[in-house]
C-alpha positions as CSV (number, residue, x, y, z in Angstrom):
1,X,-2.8,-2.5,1.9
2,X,-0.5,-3.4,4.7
3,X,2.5,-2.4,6.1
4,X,5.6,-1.2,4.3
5,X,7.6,-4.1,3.2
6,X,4.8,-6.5,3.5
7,X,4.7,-6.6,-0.4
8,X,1.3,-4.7,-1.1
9,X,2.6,-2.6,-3.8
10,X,4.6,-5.7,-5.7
11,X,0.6,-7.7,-5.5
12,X,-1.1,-4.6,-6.6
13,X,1.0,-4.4,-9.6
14,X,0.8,-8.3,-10.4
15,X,-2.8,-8.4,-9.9
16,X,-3.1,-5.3,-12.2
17,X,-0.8,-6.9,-14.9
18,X,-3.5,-10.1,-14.4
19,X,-6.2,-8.4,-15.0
20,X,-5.0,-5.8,-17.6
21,X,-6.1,-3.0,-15.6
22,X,-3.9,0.4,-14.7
23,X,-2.0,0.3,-11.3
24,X,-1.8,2.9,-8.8
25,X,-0.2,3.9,-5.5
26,X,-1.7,5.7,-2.9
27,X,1.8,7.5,-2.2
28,X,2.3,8.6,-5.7
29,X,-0.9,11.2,-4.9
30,X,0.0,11.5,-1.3
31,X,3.6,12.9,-1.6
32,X,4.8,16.3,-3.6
33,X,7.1,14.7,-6.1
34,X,10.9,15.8,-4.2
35,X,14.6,14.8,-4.2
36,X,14.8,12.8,-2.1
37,X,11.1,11.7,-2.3
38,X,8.5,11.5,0.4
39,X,9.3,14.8,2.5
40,X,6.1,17.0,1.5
41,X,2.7,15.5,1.4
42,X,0.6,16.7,-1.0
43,X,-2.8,18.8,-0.3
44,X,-5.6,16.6,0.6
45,X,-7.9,18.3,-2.1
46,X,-5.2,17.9,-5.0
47,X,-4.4,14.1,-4.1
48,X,-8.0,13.4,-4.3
49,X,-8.3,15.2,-7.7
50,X,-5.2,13.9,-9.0
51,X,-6.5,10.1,-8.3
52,X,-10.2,11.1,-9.6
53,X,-8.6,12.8,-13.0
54,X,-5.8,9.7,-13.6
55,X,-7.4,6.3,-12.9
56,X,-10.4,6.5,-10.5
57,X,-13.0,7.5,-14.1
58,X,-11.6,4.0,-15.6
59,X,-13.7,1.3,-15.4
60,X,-11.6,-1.0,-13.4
61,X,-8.0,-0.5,-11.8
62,X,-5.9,-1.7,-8.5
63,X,-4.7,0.8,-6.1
64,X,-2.1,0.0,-3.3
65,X,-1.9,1.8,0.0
66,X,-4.1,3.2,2.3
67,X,-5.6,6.3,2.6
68,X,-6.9,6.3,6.1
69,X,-8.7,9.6,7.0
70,X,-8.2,11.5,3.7
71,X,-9.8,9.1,0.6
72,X,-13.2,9.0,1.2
73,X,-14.3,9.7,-2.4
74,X,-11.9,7.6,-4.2
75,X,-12.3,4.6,-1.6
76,X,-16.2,4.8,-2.4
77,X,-15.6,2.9,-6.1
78,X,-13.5,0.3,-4.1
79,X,-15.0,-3.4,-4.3
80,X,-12.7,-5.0,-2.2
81,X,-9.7,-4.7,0.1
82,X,-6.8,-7.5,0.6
83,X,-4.6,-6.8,3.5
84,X,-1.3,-8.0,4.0
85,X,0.8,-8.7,7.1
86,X,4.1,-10.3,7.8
87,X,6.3,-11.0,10.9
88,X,7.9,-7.6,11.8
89,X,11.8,-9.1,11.3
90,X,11.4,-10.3,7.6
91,X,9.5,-6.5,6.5
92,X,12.5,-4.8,7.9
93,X,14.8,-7.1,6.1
94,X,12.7,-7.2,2.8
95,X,12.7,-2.8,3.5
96,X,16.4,-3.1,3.9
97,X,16.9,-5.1,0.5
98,X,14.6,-2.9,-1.5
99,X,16.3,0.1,-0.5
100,X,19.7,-1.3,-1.7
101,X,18.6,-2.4,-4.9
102,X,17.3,1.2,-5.2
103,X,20.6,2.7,-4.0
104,X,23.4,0.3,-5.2
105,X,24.8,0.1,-1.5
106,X,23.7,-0.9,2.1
107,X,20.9,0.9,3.1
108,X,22.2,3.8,5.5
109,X,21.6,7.5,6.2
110,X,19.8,9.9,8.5
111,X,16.3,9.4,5.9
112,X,17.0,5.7,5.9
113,X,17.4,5.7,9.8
114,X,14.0,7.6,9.7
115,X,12.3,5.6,8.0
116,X,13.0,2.5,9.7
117,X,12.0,3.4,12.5
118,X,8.9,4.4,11.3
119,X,8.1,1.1,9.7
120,X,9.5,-0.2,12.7
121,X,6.5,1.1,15.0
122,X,3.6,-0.5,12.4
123,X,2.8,-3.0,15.2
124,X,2.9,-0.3,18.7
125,X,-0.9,0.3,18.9
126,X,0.2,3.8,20.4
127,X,2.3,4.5,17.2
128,X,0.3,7.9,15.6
129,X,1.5,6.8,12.0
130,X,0.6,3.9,10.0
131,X,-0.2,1.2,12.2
132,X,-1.5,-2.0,12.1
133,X,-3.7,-0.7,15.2
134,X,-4.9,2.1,12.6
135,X,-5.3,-0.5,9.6
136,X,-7.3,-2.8,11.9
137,X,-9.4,-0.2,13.0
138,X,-10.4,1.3,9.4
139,X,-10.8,-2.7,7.7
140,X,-13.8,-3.0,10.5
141,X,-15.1,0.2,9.2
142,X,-15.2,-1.2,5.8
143,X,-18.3,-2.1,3.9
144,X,-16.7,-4.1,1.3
145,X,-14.7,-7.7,1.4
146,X,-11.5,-7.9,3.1
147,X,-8.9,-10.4,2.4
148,X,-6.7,-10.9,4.9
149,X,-3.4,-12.7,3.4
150,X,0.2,-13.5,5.0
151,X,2.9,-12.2,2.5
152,X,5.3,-14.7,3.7
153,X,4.1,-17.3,0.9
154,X,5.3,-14.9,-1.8
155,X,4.4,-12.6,-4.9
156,X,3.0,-16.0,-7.2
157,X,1.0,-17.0,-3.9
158,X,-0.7,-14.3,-3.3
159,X,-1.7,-12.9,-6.5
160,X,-3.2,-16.5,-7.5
161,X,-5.2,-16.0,-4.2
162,X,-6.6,-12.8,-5.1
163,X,-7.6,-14.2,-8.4
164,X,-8.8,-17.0,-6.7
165,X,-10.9,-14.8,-4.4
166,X,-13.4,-13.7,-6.8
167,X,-12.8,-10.0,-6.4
168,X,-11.9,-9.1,-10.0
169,X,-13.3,-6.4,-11.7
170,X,-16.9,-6.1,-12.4
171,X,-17.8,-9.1,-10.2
C-alpha cells in the first residue's frame, strides 16, 4: 500500500509473478467498472464478496491498495503489509507519465485535474481522502509485520526486498 504513484501496484504484481500467486487490486473491488473508470464506488457488501469469491479462498495471493475502514474480513487472512512512500514531486511525475502512456498524449482534462489534486493532498494530515496521515494511523493498528520501503530505489529493488523480508506465503 502507499500512495498513488508510489509504485505499490507495479511491486504487488512483481512479487505475485515471484511467487506464482494471483494478483489483486483493492480498486478493482472498490470501483463500479465505468467509462471513464473510478467515478462509482462499489457497495461495501459486494466488494467484500467479490474479493472473498475471486482470490481471498486461494491459498496464497498479493493484494495492492488499502482498504481503510471497509476490509475488515478480507484484511483478516493478510500476513503482512509493505508500505511504500516517495518524495511527493517524483509520485506526481511518475502519475503524470503513467497516465500518458495510458492515453497516448500529455496527461490533461478536468478528471486528470481531479485527480491530481487528490494525489496531491496524500501528505496534508487534514486531507479526508487517502492520506499518508490515514495510512499511518491504520499500519499502527495493524497486528501483522509492516515493511516500510522507499520506492525511489525502483521496481527490481523493492521486490528483492520483499522477498528478502521473509514474508512469503505460508511463512
Amino acid at each position: 500500500m502507499g500512495a498513488s504513484g508510489a509504485g505499490t501496484t507495479t511491486l504487488a504484481r512483481a512479487v505475485a509473478d515471484a511467487w506464482s500467486v494471483p494478483h489483486a487490486d483493492a480498486d478493482d473491488y472498490f470501483w463500479l467498472p465505468t467509462d471513464p473508470p473510478y467515478r462509482e464506488p462499489r457497495p461495501v457488501e459486494r466488494r467484500l464478496s467479490l474479493m472473498e469469491e475471486v482470490f481471498a479462498p486461494r491459498a496464497a495471493w498479493v493484494l495492492s491498495g488499502a482498504m481503510i475502514g471497509w476490509g475488515g474480513r478480507v484484511l483478516a487472512s493478510v500476513d503482512a503489509v509493505v508500505f511504500l512512500t516517495l518524495e511527493p514531486e517524483e509520485r506526481l511525475r511518475r502519475l503524470e507519465a503513467r497516465e500518458t502512456r495510458r492515453r497516448g498524449e500529455p496527461a490533461r482534462g478536468a478528471g486528470w485535474e481531479a485527480f491530481r489534486e487528490y494525489a496531491r493532498r496524500y501528505e496534508d494530515p487534514g486531507f479526508p481522502g487517502r492520506s499518508r496521515h490515514r495510512h499511518e494511523e491504520w499500519l499502527a493498528g495493524l497486528e501483522v509485520p509492516v515493511l516500510r520501503l522507499d520506492s525511489a530505489s525502483g521496481p527490481d529493488a523493492l521486490r528483492d526486498a520483499v522477498l528478502s523480508w521473509g514474508a512469503e506465503p505460508g511463512r
